[in-house]
PAKE-437572 format. One record per residue (C-alpha): residue in one letter; x, y, z; residue number from 1. Coordinates in nm, 3 decimals, padded with zeros to 5 digits. Each point is the difference from the previous one (the first is absolute). Layout:
# PAKE-437572
R   aa        c1        c2        c3     i
R    A         X         Y         Z   NUM
...
END
This chain:
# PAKE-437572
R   aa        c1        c2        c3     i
R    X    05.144    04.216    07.582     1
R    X   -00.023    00.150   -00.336     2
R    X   -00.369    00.142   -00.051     3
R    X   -00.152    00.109   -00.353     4
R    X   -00.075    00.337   -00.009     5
R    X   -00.242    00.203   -00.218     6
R    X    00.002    00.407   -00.066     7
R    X   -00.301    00.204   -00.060     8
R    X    00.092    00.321   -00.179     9
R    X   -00.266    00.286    00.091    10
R    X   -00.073    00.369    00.042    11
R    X   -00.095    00.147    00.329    12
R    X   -00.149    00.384    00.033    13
R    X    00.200    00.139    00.279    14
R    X   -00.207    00.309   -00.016    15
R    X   -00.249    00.243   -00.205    16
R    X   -00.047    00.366    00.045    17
R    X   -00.241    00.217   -00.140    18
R    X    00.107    00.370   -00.054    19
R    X   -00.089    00.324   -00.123    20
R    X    00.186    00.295   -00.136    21
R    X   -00.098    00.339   -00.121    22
R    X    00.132    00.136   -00.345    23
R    X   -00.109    00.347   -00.116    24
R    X    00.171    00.328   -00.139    25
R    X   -00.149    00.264   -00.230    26
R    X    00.090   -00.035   -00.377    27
R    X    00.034    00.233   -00.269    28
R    X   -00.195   -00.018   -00.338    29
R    X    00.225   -00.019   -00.275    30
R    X    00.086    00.328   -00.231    31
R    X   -00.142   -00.196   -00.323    32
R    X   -00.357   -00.086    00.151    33
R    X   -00.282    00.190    00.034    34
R    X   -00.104    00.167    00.370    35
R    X   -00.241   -00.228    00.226    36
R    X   -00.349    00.102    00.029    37
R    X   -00.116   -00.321    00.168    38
R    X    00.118   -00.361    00.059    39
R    X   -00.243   -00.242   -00.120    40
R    X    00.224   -00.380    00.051    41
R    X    00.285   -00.064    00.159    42
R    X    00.185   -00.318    00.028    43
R    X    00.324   -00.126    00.266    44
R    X    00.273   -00.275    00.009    45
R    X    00.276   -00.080    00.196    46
R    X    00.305   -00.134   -00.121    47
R    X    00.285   -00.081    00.267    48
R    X    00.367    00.007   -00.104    49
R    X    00.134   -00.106    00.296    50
R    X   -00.019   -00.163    00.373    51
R    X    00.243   -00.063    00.234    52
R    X   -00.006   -00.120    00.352    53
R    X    00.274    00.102    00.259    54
R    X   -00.018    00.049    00.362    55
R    X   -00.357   -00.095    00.024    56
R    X   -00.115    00.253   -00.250    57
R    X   -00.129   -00.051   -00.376    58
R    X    00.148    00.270   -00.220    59
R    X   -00.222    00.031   -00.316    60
R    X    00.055    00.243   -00.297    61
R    X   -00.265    00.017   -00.294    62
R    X   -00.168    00.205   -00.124    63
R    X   -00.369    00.094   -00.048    64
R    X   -00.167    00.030   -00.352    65
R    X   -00.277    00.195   -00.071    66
R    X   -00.221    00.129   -00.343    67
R    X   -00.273    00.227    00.001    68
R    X   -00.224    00.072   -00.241    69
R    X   -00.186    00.364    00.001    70
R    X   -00.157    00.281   -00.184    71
R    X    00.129    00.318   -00.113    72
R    X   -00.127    00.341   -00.135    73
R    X    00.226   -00.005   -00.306    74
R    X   -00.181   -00.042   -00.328    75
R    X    00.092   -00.381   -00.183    76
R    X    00.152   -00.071    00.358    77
R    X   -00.309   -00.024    00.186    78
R    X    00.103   -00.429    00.084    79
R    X    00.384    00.028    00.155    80
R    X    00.188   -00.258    00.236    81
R    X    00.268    00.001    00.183    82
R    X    00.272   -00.311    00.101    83
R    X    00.277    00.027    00.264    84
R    X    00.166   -00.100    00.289    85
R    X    00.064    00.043    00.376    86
R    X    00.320   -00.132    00.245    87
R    X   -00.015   -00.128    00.273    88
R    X    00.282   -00.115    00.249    89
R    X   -00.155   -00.199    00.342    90
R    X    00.096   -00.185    00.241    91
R    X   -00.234   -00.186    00.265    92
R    X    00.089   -00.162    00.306    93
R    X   -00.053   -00.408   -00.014    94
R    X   -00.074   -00.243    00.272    95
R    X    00.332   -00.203    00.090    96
R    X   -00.182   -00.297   -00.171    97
R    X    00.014    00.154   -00.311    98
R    X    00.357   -00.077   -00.044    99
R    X    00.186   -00.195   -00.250   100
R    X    00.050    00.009   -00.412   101
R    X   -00.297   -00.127   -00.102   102
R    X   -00.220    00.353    00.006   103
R    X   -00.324    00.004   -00.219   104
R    X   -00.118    00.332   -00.055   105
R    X   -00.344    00.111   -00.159   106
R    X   -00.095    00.343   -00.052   107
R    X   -00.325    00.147   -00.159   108
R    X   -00.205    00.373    00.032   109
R    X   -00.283   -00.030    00.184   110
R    X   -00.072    00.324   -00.033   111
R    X    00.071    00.287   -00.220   112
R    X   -00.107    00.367   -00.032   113
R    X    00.097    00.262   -00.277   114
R    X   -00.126    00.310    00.053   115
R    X    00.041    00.339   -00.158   116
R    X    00.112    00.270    00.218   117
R    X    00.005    00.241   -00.322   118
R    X    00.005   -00.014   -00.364   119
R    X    00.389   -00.073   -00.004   120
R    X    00.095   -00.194    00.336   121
R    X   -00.197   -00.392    00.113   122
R    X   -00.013   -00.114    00.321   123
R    X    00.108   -00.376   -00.024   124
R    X   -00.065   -00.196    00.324   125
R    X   -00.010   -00.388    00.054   126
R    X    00.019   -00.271    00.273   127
R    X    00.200   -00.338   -00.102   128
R    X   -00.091   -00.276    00.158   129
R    X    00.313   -00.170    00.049   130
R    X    00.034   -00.447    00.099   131
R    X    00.314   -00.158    00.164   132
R    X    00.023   -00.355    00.008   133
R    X    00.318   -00.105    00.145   134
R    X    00.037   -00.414   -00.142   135
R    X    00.243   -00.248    00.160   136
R    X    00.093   -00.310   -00.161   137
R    X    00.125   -00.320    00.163   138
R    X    00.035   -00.384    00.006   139
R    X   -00.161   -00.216    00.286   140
R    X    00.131   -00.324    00.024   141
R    X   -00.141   -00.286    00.210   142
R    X    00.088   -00.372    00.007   143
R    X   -00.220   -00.200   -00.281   144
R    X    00.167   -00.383    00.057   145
R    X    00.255   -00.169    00.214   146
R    X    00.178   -00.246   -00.246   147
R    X    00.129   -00.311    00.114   148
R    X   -00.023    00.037    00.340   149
R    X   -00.053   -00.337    00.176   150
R    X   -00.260   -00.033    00.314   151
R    X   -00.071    00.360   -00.057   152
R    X   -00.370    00.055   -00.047   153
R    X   -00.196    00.332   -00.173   154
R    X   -00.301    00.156   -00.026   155
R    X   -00.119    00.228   -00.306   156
R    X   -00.194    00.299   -00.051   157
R    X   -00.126    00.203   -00.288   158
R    X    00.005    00.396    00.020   159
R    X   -00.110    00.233   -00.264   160
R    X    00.259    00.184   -00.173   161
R    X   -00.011    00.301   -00.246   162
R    X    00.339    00.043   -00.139   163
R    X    00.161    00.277   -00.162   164
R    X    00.099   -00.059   -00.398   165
R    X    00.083    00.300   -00.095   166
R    X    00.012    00.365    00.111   167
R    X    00.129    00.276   -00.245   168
R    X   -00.065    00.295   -00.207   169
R    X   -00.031    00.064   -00.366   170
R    X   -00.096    00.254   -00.243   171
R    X   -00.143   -00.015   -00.374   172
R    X   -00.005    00.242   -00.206   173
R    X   -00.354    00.057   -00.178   174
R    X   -00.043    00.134   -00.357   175
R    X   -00.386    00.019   -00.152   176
R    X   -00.107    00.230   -00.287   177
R    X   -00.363    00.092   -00.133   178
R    X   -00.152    00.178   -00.285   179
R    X   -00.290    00.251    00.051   180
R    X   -00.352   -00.153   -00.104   181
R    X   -00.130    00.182   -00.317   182
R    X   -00.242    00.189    00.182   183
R    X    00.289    00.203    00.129   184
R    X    00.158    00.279   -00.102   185
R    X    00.375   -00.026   -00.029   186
R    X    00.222    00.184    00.276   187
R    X    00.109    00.327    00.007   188
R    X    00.133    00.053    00.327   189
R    X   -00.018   -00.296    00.252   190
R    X   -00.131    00.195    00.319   191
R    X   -00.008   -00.257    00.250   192
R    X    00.053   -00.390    00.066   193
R    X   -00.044   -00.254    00.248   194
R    X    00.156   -00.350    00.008   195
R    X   -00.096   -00.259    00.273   196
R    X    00.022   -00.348    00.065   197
R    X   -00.297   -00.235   -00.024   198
R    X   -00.078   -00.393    00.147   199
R    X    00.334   -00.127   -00.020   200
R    X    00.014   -00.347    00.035   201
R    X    00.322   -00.244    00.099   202
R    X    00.047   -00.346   -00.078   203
R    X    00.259   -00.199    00.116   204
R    X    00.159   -00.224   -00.316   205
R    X    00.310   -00.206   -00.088   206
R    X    00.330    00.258    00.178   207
R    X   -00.239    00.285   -00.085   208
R    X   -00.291    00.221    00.107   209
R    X   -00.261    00.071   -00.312   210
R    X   -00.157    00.305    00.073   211
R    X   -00.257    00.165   -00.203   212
R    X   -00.260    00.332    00.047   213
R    X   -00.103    00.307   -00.158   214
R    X    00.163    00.350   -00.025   215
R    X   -00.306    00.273    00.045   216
R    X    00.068    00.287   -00.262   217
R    X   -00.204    00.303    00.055   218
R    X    00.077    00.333   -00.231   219
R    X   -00.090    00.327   -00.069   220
R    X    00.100    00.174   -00.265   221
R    X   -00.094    00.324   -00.235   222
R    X   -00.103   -00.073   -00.339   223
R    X    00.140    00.092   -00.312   224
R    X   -00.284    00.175   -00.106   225
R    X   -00.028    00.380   -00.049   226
R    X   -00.200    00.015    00.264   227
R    X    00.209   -00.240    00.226   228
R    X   -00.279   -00.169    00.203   229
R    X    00.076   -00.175    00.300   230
R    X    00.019   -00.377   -00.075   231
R    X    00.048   -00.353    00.270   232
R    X    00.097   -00.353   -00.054   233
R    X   -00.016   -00.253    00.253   234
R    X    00.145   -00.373   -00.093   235
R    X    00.089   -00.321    00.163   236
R    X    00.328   -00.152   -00.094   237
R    X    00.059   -00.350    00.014   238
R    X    00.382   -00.099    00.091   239
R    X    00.188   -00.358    00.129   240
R    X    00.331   -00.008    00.108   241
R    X    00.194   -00.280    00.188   242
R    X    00.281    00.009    00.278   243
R    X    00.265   -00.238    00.046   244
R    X    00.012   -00.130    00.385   245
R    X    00.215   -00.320    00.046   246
R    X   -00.210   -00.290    00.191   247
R    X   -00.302    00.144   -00.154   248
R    X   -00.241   -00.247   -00.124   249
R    X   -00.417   -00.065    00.002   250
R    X   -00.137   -00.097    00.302   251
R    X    00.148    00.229    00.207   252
R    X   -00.167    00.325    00.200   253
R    X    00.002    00.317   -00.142   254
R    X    00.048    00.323    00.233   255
R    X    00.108    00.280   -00.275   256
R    X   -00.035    00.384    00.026   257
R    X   -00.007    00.217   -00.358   258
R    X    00.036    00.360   -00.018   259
R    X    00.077    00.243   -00.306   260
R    X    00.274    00.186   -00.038   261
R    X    00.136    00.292   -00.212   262
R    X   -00.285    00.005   -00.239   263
R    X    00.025    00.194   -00.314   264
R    X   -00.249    00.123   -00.291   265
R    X    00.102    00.066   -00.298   266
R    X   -00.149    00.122   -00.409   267
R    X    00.083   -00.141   -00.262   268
R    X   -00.100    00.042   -00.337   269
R    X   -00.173   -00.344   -00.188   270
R    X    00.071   -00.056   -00.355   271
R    X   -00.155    00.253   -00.175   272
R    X    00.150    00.339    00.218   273
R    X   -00.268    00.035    00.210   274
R    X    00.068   -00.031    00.369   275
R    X   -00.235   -00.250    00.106   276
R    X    00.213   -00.235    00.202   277
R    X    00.095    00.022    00.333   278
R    X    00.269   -00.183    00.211   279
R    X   -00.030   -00.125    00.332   280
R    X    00.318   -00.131    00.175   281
R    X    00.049   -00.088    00.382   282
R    X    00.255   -00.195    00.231   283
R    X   -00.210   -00.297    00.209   284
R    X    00.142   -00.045    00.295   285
R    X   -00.049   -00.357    00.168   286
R    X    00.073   -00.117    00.341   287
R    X   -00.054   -00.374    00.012   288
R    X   -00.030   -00.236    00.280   289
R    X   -00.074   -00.404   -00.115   290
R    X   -00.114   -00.260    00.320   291
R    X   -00.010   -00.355   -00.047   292
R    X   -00.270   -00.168    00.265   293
R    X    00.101   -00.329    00.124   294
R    X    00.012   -00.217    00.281   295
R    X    00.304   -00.128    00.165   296
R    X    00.068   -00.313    00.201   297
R    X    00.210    00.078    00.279   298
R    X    00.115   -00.194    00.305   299
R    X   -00.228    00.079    00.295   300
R    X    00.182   -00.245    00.301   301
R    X    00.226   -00.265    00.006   302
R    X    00.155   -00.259    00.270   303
R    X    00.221   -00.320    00.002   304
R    X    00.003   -00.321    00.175   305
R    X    00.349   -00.073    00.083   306
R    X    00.080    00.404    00.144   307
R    X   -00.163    00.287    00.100   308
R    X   -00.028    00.239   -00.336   309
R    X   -00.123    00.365    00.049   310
R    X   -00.092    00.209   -00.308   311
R    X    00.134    00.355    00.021   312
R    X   -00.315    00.209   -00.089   313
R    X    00.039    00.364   -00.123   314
R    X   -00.362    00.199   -00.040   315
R    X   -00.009    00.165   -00.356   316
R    X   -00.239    00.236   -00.141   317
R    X   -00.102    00.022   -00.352   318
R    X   -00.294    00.114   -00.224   319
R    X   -00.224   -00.180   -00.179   320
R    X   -00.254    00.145   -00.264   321
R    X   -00.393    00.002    00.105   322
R    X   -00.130    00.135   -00.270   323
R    X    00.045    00.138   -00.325   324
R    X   -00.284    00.136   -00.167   325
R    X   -00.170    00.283   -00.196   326
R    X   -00.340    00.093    00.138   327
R    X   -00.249    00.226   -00.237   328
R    X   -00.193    00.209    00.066   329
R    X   -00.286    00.242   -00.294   330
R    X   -00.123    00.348    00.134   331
R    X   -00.249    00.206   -00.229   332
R    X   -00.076    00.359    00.124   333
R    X   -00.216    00.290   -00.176   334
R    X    00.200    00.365    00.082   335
R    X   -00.159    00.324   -00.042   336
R    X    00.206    00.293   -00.041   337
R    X   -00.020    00.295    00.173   338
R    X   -00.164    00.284   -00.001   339
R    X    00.114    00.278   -00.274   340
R    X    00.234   -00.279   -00.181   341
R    X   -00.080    00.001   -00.345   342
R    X   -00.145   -00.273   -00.135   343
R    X    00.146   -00.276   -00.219   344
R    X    00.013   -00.057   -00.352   345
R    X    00.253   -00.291   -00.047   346
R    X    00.187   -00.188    00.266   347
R    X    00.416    00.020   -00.084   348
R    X    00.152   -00.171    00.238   349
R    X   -00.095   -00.206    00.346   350
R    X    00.188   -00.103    00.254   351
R    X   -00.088   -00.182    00.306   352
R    X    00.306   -00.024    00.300   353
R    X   -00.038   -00.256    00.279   354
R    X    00.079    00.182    00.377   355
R    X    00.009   -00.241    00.258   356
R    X   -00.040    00.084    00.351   357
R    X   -00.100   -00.260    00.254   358
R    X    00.098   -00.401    00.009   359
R    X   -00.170   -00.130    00.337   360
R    X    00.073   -00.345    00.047   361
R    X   -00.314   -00.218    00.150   362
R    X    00.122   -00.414    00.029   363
R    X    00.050   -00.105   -00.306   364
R    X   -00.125    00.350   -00.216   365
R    X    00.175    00.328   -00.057   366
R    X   -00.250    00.294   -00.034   367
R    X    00.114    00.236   -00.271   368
R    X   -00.158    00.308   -00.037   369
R    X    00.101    00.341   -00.192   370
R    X   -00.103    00.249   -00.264   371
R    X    00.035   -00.016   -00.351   372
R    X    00.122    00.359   -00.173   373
R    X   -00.200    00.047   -00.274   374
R    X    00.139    00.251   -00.300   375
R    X   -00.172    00.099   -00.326   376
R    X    00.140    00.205   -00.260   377
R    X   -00.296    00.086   -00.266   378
R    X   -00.123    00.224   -00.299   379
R    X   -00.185    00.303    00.161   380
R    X   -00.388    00.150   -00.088   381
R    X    00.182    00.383    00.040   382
R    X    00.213    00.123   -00.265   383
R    X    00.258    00.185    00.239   384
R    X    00.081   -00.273    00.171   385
R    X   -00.001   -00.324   -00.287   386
R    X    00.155   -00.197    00.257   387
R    X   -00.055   -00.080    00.357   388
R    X    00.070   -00.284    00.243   389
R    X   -00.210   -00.122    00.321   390
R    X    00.159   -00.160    00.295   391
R    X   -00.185   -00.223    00.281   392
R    X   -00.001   -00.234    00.257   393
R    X   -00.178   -00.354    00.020   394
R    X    00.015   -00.182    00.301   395
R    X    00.101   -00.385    00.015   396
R    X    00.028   -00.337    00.198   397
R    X    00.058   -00.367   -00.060   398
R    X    00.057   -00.280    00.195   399
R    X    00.279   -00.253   -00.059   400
R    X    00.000   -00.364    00.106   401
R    X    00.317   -00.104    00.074   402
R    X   -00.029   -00.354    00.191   403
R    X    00.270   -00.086    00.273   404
R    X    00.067    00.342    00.070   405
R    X    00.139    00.047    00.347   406
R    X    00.111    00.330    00.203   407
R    X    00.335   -00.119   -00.058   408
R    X   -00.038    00.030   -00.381   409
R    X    00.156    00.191   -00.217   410
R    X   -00.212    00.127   -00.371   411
R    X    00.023    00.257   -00.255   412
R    X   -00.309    00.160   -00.161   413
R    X    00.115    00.154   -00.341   414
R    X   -00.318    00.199   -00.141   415
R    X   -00.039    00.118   -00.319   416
R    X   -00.271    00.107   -00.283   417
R    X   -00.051   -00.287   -00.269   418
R    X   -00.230    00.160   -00.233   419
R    X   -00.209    00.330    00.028   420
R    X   -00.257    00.148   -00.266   421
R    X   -00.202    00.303    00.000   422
R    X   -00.338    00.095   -00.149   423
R    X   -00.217    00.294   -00.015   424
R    X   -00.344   -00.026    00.124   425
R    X   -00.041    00.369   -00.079   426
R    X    00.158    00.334   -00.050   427
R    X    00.042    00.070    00.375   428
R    X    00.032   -00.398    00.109   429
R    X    00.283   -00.313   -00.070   430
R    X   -00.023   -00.304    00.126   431
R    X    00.360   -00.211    00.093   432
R    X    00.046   -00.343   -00.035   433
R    X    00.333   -00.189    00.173   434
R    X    00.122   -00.317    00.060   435
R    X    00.177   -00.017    00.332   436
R    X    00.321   -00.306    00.038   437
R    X    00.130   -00.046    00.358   438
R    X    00.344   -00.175   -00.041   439
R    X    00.049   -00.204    00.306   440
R    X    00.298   -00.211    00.131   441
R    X   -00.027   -00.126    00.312   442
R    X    00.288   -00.149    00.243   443
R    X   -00.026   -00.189    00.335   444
R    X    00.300   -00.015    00.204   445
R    X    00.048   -00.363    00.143   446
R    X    00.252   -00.099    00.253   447
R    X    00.172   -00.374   -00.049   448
R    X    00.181   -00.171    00.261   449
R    X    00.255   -00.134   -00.217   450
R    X    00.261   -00.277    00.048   451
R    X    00.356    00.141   -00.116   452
R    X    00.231   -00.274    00.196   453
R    X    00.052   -00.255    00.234   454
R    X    00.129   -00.120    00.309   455
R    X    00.074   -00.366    00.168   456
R    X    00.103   -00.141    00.365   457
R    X    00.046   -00.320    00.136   458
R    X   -00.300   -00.135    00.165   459
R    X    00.019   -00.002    00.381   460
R    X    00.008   -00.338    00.176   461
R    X   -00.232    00.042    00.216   462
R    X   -00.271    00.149   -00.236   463
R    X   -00.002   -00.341   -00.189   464
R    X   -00.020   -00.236    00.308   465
R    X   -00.330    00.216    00.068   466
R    X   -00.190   -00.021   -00.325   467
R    X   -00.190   -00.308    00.043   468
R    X    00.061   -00.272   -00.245   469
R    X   -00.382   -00.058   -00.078   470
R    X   -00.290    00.246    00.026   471
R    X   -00.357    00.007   -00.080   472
R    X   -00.110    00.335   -00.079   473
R    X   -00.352    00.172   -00.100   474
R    X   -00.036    00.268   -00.209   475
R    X   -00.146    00.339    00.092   476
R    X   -00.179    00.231   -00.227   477
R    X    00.248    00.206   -00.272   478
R    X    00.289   -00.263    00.044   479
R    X    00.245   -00.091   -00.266   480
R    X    00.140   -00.331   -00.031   481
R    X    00.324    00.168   -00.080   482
R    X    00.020    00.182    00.279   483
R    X   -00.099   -00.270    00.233   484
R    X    00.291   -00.235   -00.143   485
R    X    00.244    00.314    00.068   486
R    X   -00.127    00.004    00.338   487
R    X    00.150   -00.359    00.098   488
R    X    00.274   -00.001   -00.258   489
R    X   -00.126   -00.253   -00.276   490
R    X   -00.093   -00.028   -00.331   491
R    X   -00.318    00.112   -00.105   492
R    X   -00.059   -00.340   -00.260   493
R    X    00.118   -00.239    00.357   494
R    X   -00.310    00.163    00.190   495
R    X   -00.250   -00.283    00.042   496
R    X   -00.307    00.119   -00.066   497
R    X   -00.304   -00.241    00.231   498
R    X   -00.264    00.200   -00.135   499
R    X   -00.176   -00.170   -00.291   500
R    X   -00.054    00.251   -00.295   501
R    X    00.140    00.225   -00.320   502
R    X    00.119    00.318    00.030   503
R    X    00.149    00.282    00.225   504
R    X   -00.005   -00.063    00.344   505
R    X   -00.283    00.104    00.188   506
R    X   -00.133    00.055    00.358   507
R    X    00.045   -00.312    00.208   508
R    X    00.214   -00.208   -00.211   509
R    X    00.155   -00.252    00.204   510
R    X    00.432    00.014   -00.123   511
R    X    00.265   -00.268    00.093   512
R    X    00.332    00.187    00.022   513
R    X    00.288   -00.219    00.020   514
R    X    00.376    00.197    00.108   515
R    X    00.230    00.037   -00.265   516
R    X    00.265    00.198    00.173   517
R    X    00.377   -00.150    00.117   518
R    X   -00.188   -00.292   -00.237   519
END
């Protein structure tokens, strides 16, 4: 008996770990810059080159990059940074779970310290916070129709399904350039940069993923005049690029992660000589994941009336999404700075880094709660020291909504910074504006008794000769008429209903069942 069978192509999450490593070493400054005399900003990445799982360990080369910005006693030097790199080689023991090809790993610095042990020699330190996903794709497939298959008998279901589209990894390369307002003085040396990624934002289109954001360009840079002031720029760049995916189209769910890779700073001269354009180029780095929510109609029971049929039931698990949202979240906080810190005549640069440290799940609500690492880089009151930097700690919490959350599910809370401004309120006090997003997905496992065959056998003699050949029969609370008519082996449309009325069947309905087997 030849049954009509339907796959359902999906992702499962065999495991996630949550790791941390240590990389530090002590690092020479250069012969061609001038000796530290204090480290005002300082500013980490991690970049991993590669992973490899064998034996139930993850083997991971990268490496760790750092720039530092200080002061120095030399005179026209007094603004110096420095840019470089640290190894490392790990490996981490895995639980057996985490097996397979499919290996997703994320790595970012939660923490970083440069410190100056003396004029020549830093102290680099920092703690990478390293994810392991380990992803497992498969097909379920369960019985959807029996096709011309006489006597025989079914009954439907519908079960949600979130199906996997598309799961693969892409990079674009990113190319933006800007001129220097008029305001500015044009560059003479460019002493330090930053390039980040802001709000990008994925949309699935015809076989292709539109993505669009903005490039954060900070720089800082001595003039070109004689006396070769200090000068900052801080811009938003606007960029869209697009992915081909095959089987991409609108409609379906985004689950996308960005991140910025080997970013790059560059001067340029405009048209007239002067070098007042800069460069900014990066690598984006996408991993992309498309679902497509549906339900499917799948056959729940079956019987015949001429033999005994027995579907073959297999139990299958799969995922299906929950939730999918981005939950917001504004924070405004006044900081004073300490004690002895000089005070501040023009705010450079501000940056505001999300630190997550608690997710307590309560029903159907996960309980985030962290700091957020607060950096300013500004324009000093004292001479000696024109610039400084102040570092601090706010304190956070939100609470998510996720509805149909269970202990069994499975989420992922990716947090990031939106937007963030800063203002002076006076010399000695700033106050810090941010925009919080809370990325959540959110899977439930299910478990589906699923029909994947069946089998037949004659019906026993003496089985039939007991079925009686009429019966009256009152129905109890929760019944199904389909499941009554399985019960004595008949049709569902040949049950006689006595009861007078429209509808389902209810309570105390009076049925006429007439025997339709060895008929």
């Amino acid at each position: 008996m030849e049954m009509k069978m339907q796959s359902i192509h999906m992702n499962r999450v065999k495991c996630r770990e949550a790791l941390r490593l240590t990389v530090d070493d002590d690092v020479n400054v250069p012969d061609n810059k001038a000796d530290v005399r204090a480290v005002i900003w300082r500013k980490g990445n991690v970049r991993l080159n590669e992973k490899k799982l064998s034996g139930g360990r993850l083997y991971l080369k990268g490496v760790l990059l750092y720039q530092v910005l200080y002061l120095s006693e030399e005179e026209g030097k007094t603004v110096q940074s420095i840019r470089g790199e640290l190894p490392f080689d790990e490996a981490v023991d895995l639980p057996e779970a985490c097996g397979g090809e499919n290996i997703t790993v994320r790595a970012e610095v939660e923490e970083l310290e440069i410190g100056l042990i003396h004029s020549r020699k830093l102290a680099v330190r920092a703690l990478l916070g390293i994810l392991v996903q380990a992803d497992e794709l498969h097909d379920v497939r369960a019985a959807v129709a029996l096709p011309d298959a006489e006597n025989v008998h079914t009954k439907s279901g519908i079960i949600p399904v979130t199906s996997m589209v598309a799961d693969r990894k892409d990079i674009a390369r990113l190319r933006e350039e800007v001129f220097l307002p008029s305001g500015k003085d044009s560059i003479d040396e460019l002493l330090y940069w930053e390039l980040e990624l802001r709000n990008p934002e994925a949309r699935a289109k015809e076989e292709r993923m539109e993505v669009q954001g903005e490039l954060s360009l900070f720089a800082l840079w001595k003039s070109n005049r004689e006396e070769g002031e200090t000068e900052s720029y801080e811009v938003f760049l606007p960029f869209k690029t697009e992915f081909e995916i095959s089987g991409c189209r609108e409609g379906l769910i985004e689950d996308v992660n960005f991140r910025l890779m080997n970013e790059n700073v560059s001067v340029k001269a405009d048209e007239d000589g002067e070098e007042r354009l800069l460069e900014a180029e990066a690598v984006l780095e996408a991993e992309m994941k498309l679902y497509e929510e549906s339900e499917m109609e799948i056959l729940r029971d079956l019987f015949a009336t001429n033999c005994e049929l027995i579907p073959v039931k297999q139990k299958e698990e799969y995922e299906n999404l929950v939730l999918k949202n981005d939950s917001r979240m504004r924070m405004a906080e006044r900081m004073m700075l300490p004690e002895g810190m000089p005070g501040i005549l023009q705010v450079c640069r501000g940056s505001v880094e999300m630190k997550p440290d608690v997710c307590v799940r309560e029903e159907e609500t996960l309980n985030m709660s962290g700091t957020l690492e607060v950096s300013l880089l500004y324009v000093s009151e004292d001479d000696e020291r024109p610039l400084q930097s102040y570092r601090g700690e706010v304190p956070f919490s939100h609470r998510i909504e996720v509805r149909g959350l269970t202990p069994d599910s499975t989420y992922d809370v990716r947090c990031y910074v939106a937007e963030s401004s800063f203002g002076t309120v006076r010399s000695g006090e700033i106050e810090m504006k941010a925009e919080l997003v809370f990325s959540v997905v959110a899977m439930e496992n299910r478990w589906e008794d699923v029909i994947v065959d069946t089998e037949w056998e004659a019906f026993e003699a003496d089985r039939l000769e007991e079925l009686p050949s009429m019966v009256g029969y009152t129905v109890k609370a929760g019944e199904e008429l389909w499941d009554i008519a399985k019960r004595y082996y008949t049709a569902p449309e040949d049950v006689i209903r006595l009861t007078e009325h429209n509808g389902d069947l209810r309570e105390g309905d009076v049925l006429l069942i007439v025997k339709a087997v060895g008929e």
